[in-house]
LUMTIVO-697040 format. One line per 5 residues: for each residue z, x, y of C-alpha. Coordinates in pm, 1 decimal, padded with zeros to 6 digits. Layout:
<atoms>
Z X Y; ...
</atoms>
This chain:
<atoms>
05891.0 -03412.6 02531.5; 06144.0 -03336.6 02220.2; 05841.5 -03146.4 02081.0; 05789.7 -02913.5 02414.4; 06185.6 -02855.8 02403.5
06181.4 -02750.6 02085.7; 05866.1 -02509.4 02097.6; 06020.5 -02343.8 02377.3; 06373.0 -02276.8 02234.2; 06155.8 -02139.5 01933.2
05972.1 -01926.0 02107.3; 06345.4 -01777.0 02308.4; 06429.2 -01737.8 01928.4; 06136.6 -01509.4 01837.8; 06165.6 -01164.9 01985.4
05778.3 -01107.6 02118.7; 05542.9 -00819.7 01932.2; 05592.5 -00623.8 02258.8; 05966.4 -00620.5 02224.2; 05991.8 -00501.5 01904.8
05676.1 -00206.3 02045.8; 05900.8 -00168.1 02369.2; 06207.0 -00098.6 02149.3; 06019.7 00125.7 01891.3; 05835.6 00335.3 02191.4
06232.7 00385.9 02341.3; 06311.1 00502.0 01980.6; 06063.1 00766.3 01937.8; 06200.3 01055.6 02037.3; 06544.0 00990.0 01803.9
06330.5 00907.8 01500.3; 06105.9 01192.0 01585.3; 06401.8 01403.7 01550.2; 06552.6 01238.2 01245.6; 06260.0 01264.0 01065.7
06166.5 01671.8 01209.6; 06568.6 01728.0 01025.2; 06494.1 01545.8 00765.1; 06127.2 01710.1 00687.8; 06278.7 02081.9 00699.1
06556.6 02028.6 00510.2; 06344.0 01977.5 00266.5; 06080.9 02222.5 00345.1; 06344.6 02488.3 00343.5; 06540.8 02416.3 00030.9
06846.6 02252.5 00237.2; 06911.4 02626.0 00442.6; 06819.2 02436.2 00738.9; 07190.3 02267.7 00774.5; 07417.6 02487.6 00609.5
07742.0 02577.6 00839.0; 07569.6 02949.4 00961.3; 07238.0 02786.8 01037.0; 07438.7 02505.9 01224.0; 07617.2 02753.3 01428.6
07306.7 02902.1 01496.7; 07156.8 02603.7 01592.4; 07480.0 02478.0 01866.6; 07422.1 02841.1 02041.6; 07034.8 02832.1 02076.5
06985.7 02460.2 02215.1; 07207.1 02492.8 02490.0; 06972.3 02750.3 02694.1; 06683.7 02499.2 02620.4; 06915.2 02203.5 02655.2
07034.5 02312.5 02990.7; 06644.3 02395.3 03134.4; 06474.2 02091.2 02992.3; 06763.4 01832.5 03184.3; 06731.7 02050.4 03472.5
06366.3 02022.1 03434.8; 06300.8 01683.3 03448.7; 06351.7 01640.0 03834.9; 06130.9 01853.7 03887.2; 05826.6 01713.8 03584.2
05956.7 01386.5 03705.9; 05778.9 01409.9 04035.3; 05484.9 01522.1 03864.7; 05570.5 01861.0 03961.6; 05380.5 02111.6 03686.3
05606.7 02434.4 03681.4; 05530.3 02729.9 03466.4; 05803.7 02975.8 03600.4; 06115.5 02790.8 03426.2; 06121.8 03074.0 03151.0
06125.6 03351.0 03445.2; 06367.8 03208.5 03622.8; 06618.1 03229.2 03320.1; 06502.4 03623.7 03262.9; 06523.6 03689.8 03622.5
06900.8 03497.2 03688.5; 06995.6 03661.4 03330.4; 06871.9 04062.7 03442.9; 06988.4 04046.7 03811.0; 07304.5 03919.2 03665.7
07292.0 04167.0 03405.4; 07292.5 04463.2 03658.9; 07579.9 04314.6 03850.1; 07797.6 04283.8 03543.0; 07731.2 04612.8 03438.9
07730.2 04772.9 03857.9; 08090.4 04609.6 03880.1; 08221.8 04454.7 03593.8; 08343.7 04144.2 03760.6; 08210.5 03861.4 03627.3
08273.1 03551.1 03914.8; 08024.0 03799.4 04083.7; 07794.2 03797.7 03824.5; 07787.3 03375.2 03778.6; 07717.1 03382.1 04163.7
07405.3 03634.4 04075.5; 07288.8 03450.4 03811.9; 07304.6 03111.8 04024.2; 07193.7 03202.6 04330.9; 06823.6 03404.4 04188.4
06762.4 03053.7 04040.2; 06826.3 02859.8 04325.2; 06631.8 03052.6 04597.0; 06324.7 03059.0 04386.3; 06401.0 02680.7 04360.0
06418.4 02665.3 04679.3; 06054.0 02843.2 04779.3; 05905.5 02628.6 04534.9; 06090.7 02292.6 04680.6; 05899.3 02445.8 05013.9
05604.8 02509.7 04881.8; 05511.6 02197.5 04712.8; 05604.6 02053.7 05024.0; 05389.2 02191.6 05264.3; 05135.9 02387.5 05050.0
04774.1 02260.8 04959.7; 04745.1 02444.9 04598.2; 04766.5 02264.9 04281.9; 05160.0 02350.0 04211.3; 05109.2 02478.8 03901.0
04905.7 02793.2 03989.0; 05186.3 02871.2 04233.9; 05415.3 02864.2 03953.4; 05196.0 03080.9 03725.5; 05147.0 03347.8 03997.5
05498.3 03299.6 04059.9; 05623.0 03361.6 03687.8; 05385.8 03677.6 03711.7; 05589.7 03794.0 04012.9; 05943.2 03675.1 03913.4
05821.2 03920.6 03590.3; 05705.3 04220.8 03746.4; 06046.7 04230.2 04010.6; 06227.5 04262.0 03646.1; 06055.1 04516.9 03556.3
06066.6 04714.0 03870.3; 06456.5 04643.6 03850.1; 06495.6 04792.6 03506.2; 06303.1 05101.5 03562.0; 06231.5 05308.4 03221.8
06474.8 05085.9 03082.1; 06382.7 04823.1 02843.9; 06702.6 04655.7 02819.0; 07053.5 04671.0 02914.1; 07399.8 04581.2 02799.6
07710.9 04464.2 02884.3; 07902.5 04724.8 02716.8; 07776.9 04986.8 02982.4; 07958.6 04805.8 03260.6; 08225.5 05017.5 03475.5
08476.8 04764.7 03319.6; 08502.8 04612.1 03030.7; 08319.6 04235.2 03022.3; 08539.6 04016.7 02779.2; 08416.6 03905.5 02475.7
08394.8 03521.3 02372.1; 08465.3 03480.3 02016.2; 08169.7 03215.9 01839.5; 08429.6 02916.0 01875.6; 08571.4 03013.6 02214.5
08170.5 03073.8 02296.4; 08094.4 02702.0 02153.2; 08343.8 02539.4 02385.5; 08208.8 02738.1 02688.3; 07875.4 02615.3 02571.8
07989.9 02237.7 02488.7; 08177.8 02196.9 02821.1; 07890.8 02354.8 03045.9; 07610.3 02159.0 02928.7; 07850.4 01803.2 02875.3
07897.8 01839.8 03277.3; 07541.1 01930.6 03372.2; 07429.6 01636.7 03179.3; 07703.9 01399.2 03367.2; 07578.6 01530.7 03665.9
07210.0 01510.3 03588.3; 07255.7 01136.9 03426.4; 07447.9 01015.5 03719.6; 07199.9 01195.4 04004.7; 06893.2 01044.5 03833.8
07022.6 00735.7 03753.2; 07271.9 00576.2 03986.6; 07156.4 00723.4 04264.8; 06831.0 00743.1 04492.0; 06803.6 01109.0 04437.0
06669.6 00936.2 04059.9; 06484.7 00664.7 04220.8; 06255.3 00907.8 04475.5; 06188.1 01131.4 04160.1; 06017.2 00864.5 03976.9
05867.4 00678.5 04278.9; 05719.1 01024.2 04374.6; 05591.9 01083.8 04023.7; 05462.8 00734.8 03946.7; 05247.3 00762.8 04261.2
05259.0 00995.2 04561.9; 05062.2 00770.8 04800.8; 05343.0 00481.1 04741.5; 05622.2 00704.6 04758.2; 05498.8 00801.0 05078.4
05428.1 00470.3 05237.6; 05768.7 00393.3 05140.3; 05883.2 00648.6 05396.4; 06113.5 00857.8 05192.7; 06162.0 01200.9 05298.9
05936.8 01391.1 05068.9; 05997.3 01722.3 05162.6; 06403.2 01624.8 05084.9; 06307.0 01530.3 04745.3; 06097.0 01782.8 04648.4
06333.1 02060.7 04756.4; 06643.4 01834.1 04586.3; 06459.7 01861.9 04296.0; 06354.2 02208.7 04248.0; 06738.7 02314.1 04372.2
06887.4 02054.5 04051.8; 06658.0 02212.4 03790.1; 06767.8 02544.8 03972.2; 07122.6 02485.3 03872.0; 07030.4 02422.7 03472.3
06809.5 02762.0 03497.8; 07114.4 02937.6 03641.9; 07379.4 02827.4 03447.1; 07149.0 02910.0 03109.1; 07085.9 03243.6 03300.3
07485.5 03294.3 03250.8; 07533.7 03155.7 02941.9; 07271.8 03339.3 02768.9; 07408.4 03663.8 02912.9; 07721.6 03594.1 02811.0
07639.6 03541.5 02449.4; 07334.8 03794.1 02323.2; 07549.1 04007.4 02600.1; 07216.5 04226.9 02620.3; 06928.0 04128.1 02839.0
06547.7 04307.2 02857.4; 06199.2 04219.4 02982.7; 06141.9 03988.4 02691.7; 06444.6 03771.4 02734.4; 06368.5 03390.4 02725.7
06020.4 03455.9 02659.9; 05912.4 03090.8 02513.2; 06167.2 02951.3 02708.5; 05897.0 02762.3 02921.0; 05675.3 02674.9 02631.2
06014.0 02506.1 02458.3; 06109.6 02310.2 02744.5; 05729.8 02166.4 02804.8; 05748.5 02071.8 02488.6; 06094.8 01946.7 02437.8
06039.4 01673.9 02721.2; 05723.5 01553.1 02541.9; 05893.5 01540.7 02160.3; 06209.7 01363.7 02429.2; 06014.1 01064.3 02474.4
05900.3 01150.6 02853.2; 05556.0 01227.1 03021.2; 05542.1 01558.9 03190.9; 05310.1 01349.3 03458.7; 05659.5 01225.2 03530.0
05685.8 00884.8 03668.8; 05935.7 00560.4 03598.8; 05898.4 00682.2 03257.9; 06121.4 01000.1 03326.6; 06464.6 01001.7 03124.7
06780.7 01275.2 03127.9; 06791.4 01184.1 02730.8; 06463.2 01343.6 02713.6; 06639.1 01735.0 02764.8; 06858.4 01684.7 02496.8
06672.9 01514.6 02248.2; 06380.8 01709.7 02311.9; 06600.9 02060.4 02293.9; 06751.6 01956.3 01973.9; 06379.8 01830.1 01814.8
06212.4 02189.5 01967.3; 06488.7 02408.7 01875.1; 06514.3 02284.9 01510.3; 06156.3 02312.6 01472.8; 06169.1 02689.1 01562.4
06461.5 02715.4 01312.9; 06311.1 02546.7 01051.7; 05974.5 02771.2 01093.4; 06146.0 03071.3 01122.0; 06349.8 03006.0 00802.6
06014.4 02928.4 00593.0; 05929.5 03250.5 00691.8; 05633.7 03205.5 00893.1; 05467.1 03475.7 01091.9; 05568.8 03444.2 01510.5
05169.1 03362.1 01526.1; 05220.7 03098.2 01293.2; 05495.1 02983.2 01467.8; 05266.0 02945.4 01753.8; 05020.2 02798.2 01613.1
05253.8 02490.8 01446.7; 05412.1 02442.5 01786.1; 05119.9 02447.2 01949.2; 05004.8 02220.3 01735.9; 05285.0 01958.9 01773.9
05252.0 01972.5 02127.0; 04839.1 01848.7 02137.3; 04927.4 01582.8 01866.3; 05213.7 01484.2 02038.1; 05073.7 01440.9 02431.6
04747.0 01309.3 02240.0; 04983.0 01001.7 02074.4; 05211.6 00944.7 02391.3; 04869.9 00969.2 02650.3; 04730.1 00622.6 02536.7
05084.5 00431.8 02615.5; 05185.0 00652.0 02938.9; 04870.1 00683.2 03148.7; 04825.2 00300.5 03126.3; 05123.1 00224.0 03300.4
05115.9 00447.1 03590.1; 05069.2 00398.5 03915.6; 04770.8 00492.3 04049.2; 04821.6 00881.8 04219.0
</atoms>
């Protein structure tokens, strides 16, 4: 009897070999990140962290930052959308042309918001009630979000901000940084609480994990769906703003990989883009911060934008290949 007793208090003592995999599987994504810093810093003769390449650095992962958290309401229901990046260029332009038509720039945040958050909104509706694998909607859609810019700008290729009726204030880089800090602290507040504290969170996944259960559950799935897209609408929006606000010119290319980087950033985050009870807020901001200092550090090597490409291309395959044998195990089936 002493013998069983004292097996079984040894074995409480002794974390389990899927513990310590559990643990290292949640740690991925940070020491994926640790060790993408630590690789270029070396790879670029220590330019990657100096103060102006830091600086650098705080401005560019907020756009993908704010998509990617946004973003994973809508991934997390195993939603596939391709139109994130032409939502930011669409917001940013129609915004654009208010700023510049009036020079008020309330009027221009509600611009930038609200062409986010209808298209949100007709994709909430469509996934809803539509037939059609989601993402070709969302690649016909980014095709068509595209072309209205270009219709809107005319002959022009880009605009600015300094052609506006009245002069649009300029943010200085610190004054710029708070904006930046304070915008994306209280998305990600919002986000964390939404998809974790309340069932908003708990539909995503279910619906994501598998649609047949989430639907014999009885949830509203048309709610979620349309919650969703409207949430990832208000990270598009807000980047939309932001963005103007700091390159203060906009064009047809504007946020061009921004779709690429956030597919991306939620894999090198630590989440499946199948979605599912796997989904995590943390994976927008680590995965913004691992994508955006992989661009910097590529850039700074002075690779070709085809090279570029090709590396984060690369990264991408190797890192879906790696997370595919742990994820698709554990879902539900669909």
């Amino acid at each position: 009897m002493s013998n069983t007793v004292e097996m079984k208090m040894e074995k409480k003592k002794t974390p389990s070999t899927k513990n310590y995999a559990a643990i290292l599987s949640d740690m991925a994504a940070y020491i994926g990140l640790v060790l993408v810093v630590i690789i270029f810093q070396i790879l670029t003769g220590g330019k990657l962290l100096t103060v102006s390449n830091l600086q650098s650095l705080s401005n560019q992962v907020i756009i993908v930052a704010l998509v990617t958290i946004g973003a994973v309401f809508v991934f997390g229901m195993n939603c596939f959308d391709m139109s994130l990046g032409s939502g930011v260029l669409m917001g940013s332009v129609l915004g654009g042309m208010v700023a510049i038509a009036t020079g008020n720039m309330f009027l221009t945040f509600l611009v930038c918001m609200a062409a986010p958050l209808l298209m949100g909104l007709l994709k909430g509706i469509f996934a809803s009630y539509v037939e059609v694998p989601f993402f070709i909607f969302t690649i016909v859609l980014s095709f068509v979000m595209s072309a209205v810019v270009l219709v809107i700008l005319g002959n022009e290729t880009t605009i600015y901000l300094k052609d506006a009726v009245t002069e649009i204030p300029t943010f200085s880089f610190s004054q710029m940084t708070a904006i930046n800090v304070g915008v994306l602290a209280g998305y990600f507040i919002l986000c964390l609480v939404l998809f974790n504290y309340t069932g908003v969170g708990v539909r995503t996944k279910m619906l994501g994990g598998s649609f047949d259960a989430a639907r014999q559950t009885g949830i509203n799935l048309t709610k979620t769906k349309i919650t969703g897209f409207l949430i990832s609408a208000i990270g598009i929006g807000l980047a939309a703003f932001l963005l103007l606000l700091r390159v203060r010119t906009v064009g047809s290319t504007t946020a061009s990989s921004t779709g690429n980087d956030v597919m991306i950033a939620l894999v090198l985050g630590g989440m499946p883009i199948s979605g599912g009870p796997r989904s995590k807020i943390s994976a927008g901001i680590i995965g913004a911060t691992t994508i955006t200092v992989l661009n910097s550090g590529l850039a700074i090597m002075g690779l070709s934008t085809g090279m570029i490409q090709l590396c984060r291309g690369i990264v991408f395959l190797v890192v879906v290949l790696v997370s595919s044998f742990s994820y698709r195990t554990k879902l539900l089936p669909r």
